[in-house]
N, C-alpha and C positions, 0 to 999 in steps of 0.2 A: 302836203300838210299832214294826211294823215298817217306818213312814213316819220315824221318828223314826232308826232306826238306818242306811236307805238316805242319809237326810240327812247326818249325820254319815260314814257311808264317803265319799261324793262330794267331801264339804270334807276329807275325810283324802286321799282320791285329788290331790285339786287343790293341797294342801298342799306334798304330798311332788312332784308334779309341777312345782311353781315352783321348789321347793330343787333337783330338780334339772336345770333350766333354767339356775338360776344358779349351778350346779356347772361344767356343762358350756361355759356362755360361758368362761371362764376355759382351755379349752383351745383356742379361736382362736388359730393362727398366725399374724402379724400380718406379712405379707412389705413389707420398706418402707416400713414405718411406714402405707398406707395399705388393702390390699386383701388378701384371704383365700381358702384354699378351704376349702371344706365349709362355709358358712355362708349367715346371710340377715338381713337384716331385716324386720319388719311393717309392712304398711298403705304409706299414703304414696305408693300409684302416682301418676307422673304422667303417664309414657308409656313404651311401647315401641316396639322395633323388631331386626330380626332382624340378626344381628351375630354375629362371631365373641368366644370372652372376651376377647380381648386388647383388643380393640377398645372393650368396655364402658365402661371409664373415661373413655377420650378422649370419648363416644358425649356420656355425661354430663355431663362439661365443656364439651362446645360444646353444653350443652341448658341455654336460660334455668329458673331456676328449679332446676334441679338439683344437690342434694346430696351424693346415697348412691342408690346403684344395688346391683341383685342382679343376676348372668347365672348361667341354666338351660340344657340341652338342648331345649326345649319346643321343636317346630314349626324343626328343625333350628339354634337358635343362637337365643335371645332377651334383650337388654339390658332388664329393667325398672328403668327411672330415677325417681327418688323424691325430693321434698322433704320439706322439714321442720328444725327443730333435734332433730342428732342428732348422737352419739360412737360410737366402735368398740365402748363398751361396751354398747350398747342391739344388736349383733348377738347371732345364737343359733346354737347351731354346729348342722348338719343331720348326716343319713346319707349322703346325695349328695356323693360325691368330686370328681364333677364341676361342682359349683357355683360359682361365686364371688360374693364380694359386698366393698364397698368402700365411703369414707369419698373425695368429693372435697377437695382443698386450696382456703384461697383462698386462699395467696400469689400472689403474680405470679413471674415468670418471671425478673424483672432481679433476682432479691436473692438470684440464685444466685452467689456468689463463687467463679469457677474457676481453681485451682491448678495452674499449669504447664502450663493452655490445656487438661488432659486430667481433670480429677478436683475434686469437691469436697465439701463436708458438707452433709448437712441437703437433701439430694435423693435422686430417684429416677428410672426408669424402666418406664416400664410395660410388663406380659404380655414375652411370647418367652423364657420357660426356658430355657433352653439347660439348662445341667448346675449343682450347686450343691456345696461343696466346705467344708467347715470349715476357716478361717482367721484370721490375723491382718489389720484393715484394709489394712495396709501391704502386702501381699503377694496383695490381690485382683486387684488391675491388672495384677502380672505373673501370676498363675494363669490371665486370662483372656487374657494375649496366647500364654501357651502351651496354650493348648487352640483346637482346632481348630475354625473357624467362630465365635468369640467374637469380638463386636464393640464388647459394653461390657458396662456389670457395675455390680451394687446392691451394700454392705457391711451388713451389719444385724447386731446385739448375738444374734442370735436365735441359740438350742443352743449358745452360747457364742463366739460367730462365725463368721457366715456368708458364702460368697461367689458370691451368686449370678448365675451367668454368662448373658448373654443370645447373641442375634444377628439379624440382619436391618439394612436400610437406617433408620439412626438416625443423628442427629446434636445437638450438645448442648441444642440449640432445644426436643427434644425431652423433656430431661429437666424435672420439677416440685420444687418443693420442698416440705418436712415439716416437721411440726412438731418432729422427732427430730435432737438435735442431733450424735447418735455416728453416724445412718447417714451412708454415704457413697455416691455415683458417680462413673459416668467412663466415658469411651470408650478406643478403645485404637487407638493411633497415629493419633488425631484432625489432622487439619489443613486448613484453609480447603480446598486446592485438591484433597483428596481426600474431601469430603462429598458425599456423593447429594444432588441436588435434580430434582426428577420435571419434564420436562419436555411429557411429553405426555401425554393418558389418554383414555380410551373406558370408561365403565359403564356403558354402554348402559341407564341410568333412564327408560325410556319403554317405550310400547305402538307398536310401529309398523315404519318399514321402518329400514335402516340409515341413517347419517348421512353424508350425500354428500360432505359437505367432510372427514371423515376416512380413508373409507376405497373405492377402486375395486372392479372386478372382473374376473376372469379370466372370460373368454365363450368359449363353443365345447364338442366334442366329438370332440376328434380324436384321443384316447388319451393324449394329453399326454405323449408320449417312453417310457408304461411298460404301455403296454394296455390303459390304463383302461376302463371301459364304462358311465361316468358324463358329462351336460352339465351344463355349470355354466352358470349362469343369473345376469342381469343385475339384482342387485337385486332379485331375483322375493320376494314375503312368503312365499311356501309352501318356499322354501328358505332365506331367511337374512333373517330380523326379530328386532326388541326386543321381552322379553316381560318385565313385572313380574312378583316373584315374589308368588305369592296373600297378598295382604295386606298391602304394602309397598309402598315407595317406592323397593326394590332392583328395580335391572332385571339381565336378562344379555341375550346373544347366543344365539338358534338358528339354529345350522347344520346342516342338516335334508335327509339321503337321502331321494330316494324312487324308489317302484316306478313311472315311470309313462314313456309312450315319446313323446320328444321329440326333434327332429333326427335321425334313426337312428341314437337312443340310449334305451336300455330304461327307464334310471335320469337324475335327476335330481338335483343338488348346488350347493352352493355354493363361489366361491375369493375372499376378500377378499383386497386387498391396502394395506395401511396408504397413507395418503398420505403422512405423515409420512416420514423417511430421517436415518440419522445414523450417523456415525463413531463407534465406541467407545460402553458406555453400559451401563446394565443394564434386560434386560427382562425382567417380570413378569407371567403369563398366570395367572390361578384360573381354572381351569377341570374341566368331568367328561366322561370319554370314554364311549362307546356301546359297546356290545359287538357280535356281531356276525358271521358268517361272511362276510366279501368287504368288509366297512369296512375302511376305512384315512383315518384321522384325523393330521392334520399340524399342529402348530406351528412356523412355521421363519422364515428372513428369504432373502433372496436380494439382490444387488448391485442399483443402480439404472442401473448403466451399464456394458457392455461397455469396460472401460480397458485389460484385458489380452489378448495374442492378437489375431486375429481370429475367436474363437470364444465366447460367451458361456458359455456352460455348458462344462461346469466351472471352465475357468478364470479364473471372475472368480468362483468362491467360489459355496460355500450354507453355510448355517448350520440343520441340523434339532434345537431344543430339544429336540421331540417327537414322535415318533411310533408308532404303537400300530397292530396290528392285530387285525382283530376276532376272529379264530380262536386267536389268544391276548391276550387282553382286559390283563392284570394286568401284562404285559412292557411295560414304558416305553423305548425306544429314543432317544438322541441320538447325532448324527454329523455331521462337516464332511465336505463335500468341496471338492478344487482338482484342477489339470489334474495333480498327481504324486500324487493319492489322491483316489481316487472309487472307486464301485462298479462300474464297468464293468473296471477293473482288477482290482478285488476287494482292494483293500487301504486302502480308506479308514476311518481314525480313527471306531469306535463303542463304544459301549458299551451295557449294558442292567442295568437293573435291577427285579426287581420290586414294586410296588406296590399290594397286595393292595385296597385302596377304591379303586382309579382311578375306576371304573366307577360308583360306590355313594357317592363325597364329591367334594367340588372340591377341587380338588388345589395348589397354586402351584407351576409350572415358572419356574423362573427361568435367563436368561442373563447370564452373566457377561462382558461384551468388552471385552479392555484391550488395550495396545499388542502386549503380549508373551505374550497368554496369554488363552484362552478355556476358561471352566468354566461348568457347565449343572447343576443341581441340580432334584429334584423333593422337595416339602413340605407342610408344611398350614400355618392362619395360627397355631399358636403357635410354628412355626420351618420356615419357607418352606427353609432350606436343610439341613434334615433328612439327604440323602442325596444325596453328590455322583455326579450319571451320567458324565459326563466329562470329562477336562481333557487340551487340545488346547495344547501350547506351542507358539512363533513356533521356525522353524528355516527355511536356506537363503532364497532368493528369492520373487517373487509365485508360481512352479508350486506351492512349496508354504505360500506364507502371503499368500492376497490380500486378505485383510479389515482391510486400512488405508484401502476407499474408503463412499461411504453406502451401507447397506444398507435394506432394507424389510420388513415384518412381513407374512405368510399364514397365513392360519385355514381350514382346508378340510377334508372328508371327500370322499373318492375312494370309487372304487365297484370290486370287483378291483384289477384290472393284475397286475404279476408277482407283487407283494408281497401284497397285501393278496387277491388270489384266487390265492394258491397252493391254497389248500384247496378252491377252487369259492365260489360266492357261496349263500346261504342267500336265495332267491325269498320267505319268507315273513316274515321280521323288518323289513319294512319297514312304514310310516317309522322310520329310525333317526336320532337326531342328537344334537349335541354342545354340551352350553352354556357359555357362557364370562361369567364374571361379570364379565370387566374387565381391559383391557390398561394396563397399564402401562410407561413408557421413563421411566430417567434418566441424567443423565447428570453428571458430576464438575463440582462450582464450578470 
């Protein structure tokens, strides 16, 4: 009897467990007709890899075989990509807020019909939230050119009109189309000669040393203009190699202090210097800083040729994205200097802002260079330009606006100098270093 009544509770358990199963599918939010959060689907792995969510979809679409994908937090960011015949209604909604899961399309690409070169139905864009705003279709495109950092924008019938705004380097190549014929997209102030196309990149996807043909090095130890107490070293692996991440086919860059005495100098580092050089463009750095007392980590660019004066520094320009020092870990600092603002004056263009996981996530530092005006942002990859650090406008002559010649990319950690050992150097944190998932340059069709 009492086999016979545990039987019955389990099928009543499992009963009432399915009804609401399928209670709960029915509250999937369905953004774009094709992707979700707080959901999943069953079964069907066919492969992973570690990715940010925004990334999942595309991840899936360039994976033979691949259907519907779920992304988790697991193991810092994982796309699991799944076939099979399946619909949005075979998803089941989770607890996890942070989940997503998706349906891919198999339209093509050409049967998207775009309306006034900037907008059209029955597509989408994928990840980069930016902000989302209840609206009428007709009034997305202009909600999104007046909101700040919006660079395009999904329409969907969803809470009775929605408009939700994205940002980041996109262009219409980049939108899919849906099965839904009310949603709508579009970019905003779209045109040929103002679209991003990336023209250089490093992801350092290997085990090994750096890549010679992309990027030099600064050699020596001679303080380097600011007291440093660090030598950078030649390519050396114990201070600047490509490391895959455990279990992956992602690599990054380490660039790696250490305690040890070389040249009559205590400490040992790295200074890359991109090979690559270009006028105007935008660059893109994911990267995680190190903490630290006497670190001083740098993302910056500098001129490839003395064209102004006859004095290189300052007056032919620098450009610092980033830079961070170890004694205070969480402050992101960007700053230009020219020969009528620098720091030896004490009044060169900076700003700071804080960033509480610098240290603890990779981060996207992004530069912005155009003719008339430089801006520099730090973010993560559902919106790289999260929080603008500063913006530098064109005024007067080359003293104070030299950055119309080619400039160059540096990835380095310093060891003191004025900045980065005002507070003394911490003898016991060493090795400390900095890893960079991947540089990125592009520049305007």
């Amino acid at each position: 009897m009492i086999n016979i009544l545990s039987t019955w509770t389990l099928l009543g358990f499992i009963a009432v467990n399915i009804l609401f199963l399928d209670r709960v599918k029915c509250i999937i939010n369905w953004n774009g007709n094709n992707w979700a959060m707080s959901c999943d689907f069953r079964g069907n792995d066919l492969s992973n890899i570690r990715t940010s969510g925004e990334l999942c979809g595309e991840k899936c679409a360039q994976t033979q075989q691949c259907t519907h994908f779920t992304w988790t937090q697991y193991n810092g960011g994982t796309c699991w990509m799944k076939s099979g015949t399946i619909s949005k209604s075979d998803a089941f909604s989770t607890n996890d807020q942070t989940m997503v899961c998706g349906v891919i399309n198999s339209g093509q690409q050409d049967t998207i019909q775009w309306n006034g070169n900037n907008w059209a139905m029955s597509c989408d864009f994928r990840g980069n939230d930016l902000s989302n705003v209840r609206t009428s279709g007709e009034l997305c495109g202009e909600k999104c050119a007046q909101t700040q950092q919006c660079t395009h924008f999904t329409w969907t019938q969803y809470n009775g009109g929605t408009c939700w705004m994205k940002s980041g380097t996109i262009s219409k190549s980049d939108a899919f189309p849906t099965n839904d014929p009310t949603t709508m997209c579009g970019v905003v102030g779209a045109r040929d000669d103002t679209e991003w196309v990336r023209v250089w990149e490093d992801n350092f996807d290997w085990n090994g040393g750096v890549d010679p043909n992309k990027w030099d090095f600064d050699v020596g130890g001679n303080g380097w203009g600011n007291g440093e107490q660090q030598y950078y070293t030649n390519n050396r692996l114990e201070n600047a190699r490509c490391e895959l991440f455990p279990g992956s086919t992602n690599g990054r860059l380490i660039v790696e202090a250490r305690r040890e005495n070389m040249a009559n100098s205590q400490f040992t580092s790295a200074r890359l210097k991109s090979k690559g050089k270009w006028t105007y463009g935008r660059l893109q750095i994911r990267a995680k800083l190190p903490d630290g007392r006497g670190l001083w980590p740098a993302l910056w660019m500098l001129p490839e040729k003395q064209t102004y004066s006859n004095t290189y520094w300052p007056d032919n320009g620098e450009i610092d994205l980033m830079e961070q020092v170890g004694y205070d870990p969480l402050s992101i600092h960007a700053t230009v200097h020219t020969q009528a603002y620098n720091h030896m004056r004490g009044n060169q263009p900076t700003n700071t802002v804080t960033v509480n996981d610098a240290v603890s996530n990779f981060k996207i530092y992004t530069l912005d260079w155009n003719v008339d005006k430089i801006e520099m942002f730090v973010g993560d990859d559902a919106n790289p330009f999260a929080k603008s650090i500063l913006v530098w406008k064109k005024e007067g002559d080359w003293t104070q606006w030299p950055f119309d010649k080619p400039f160059f990319v540096l990835i380095n950690i310093a060891v003191g100098g004025s900045w980065g050992g005002a507070q003394g150097i911490d003898y016991n944190i060493f090795p400390r270093r900095m890893e960079v998932d991947w540089v990125h340059f592009y520049q305007r069709r």
